[in-house]
C-alpha positions in Angstrom: 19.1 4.0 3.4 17.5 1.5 0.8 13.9 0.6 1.4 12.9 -2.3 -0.1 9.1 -1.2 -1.0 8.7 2.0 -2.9 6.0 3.8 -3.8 4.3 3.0 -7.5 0.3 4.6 -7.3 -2.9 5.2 -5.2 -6.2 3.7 -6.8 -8.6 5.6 -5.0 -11.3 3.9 -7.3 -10.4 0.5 -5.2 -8.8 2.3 -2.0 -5.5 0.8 -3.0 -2.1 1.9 -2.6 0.6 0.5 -4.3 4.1 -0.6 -4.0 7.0 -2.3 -6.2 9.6 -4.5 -4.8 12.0 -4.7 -7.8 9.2 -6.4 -10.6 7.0 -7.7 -7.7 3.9 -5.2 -7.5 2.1 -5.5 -3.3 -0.6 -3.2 -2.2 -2.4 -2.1 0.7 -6.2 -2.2 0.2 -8.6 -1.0 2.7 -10.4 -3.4 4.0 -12.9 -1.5 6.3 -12.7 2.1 7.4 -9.1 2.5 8.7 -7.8 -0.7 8.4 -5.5 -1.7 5.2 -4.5 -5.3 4.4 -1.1 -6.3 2.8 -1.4 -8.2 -0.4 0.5 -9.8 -3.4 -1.0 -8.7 -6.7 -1.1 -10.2 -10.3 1.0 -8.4 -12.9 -2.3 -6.5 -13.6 -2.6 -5.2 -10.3 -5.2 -7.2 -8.8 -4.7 -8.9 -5.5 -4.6 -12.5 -5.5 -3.6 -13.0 -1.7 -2.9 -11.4 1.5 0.8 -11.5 3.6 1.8 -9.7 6.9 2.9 -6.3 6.4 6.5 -6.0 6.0 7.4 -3.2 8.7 6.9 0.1 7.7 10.3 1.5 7.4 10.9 -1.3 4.8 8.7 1.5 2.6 10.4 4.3 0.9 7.3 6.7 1.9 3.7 7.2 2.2 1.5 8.9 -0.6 0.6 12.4 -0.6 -3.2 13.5 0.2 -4.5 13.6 -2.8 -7.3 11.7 -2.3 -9.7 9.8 0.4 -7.8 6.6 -0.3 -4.6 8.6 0.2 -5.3 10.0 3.3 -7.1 7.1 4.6 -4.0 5.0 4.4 -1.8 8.1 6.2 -4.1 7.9 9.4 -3.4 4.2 9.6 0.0 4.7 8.7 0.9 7.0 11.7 -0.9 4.8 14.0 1.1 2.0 13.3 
């Protein structure tokens, strides 16, 4: 299977996870407890704009629990 969203970091300092599609970076960022919004992001990571969620199987995986951020964003991402 080829996803098209893969895995690049977590940035638990913003509560950001982050994918690449090809050169294009995305991230989820949580926007209140539990809840992640979808957004593109500058070259320097920074969101500049949120889009709908592609759906979830489009990504190659979710990150490990490493950190609140990352374990944050697996809770939502097994109740979607």
């Amino acid at each position: 299977m080829v996803f098209t969203y893969k895995l690049a970091e977590t940035d638990n300092g913003n509560c950001r996870v982050y994918y690449r599609a090809g050169r294009k970076l995305r991230c989820f960022q949580e926007d209140r407890p539990g809840q992640f919004v979808f957004y593109v992001c500058s070259s320097d990571g920074e969101p500049e704009y949120e889009v709908k969620s592609p759906p979830l199987n489009e990504f190659d995986r979710a990150p490990n629990p490493e950190c609140s951020t990352s374990r944050n964003f697996l809770e939502w991402w097994e109740s979607h």
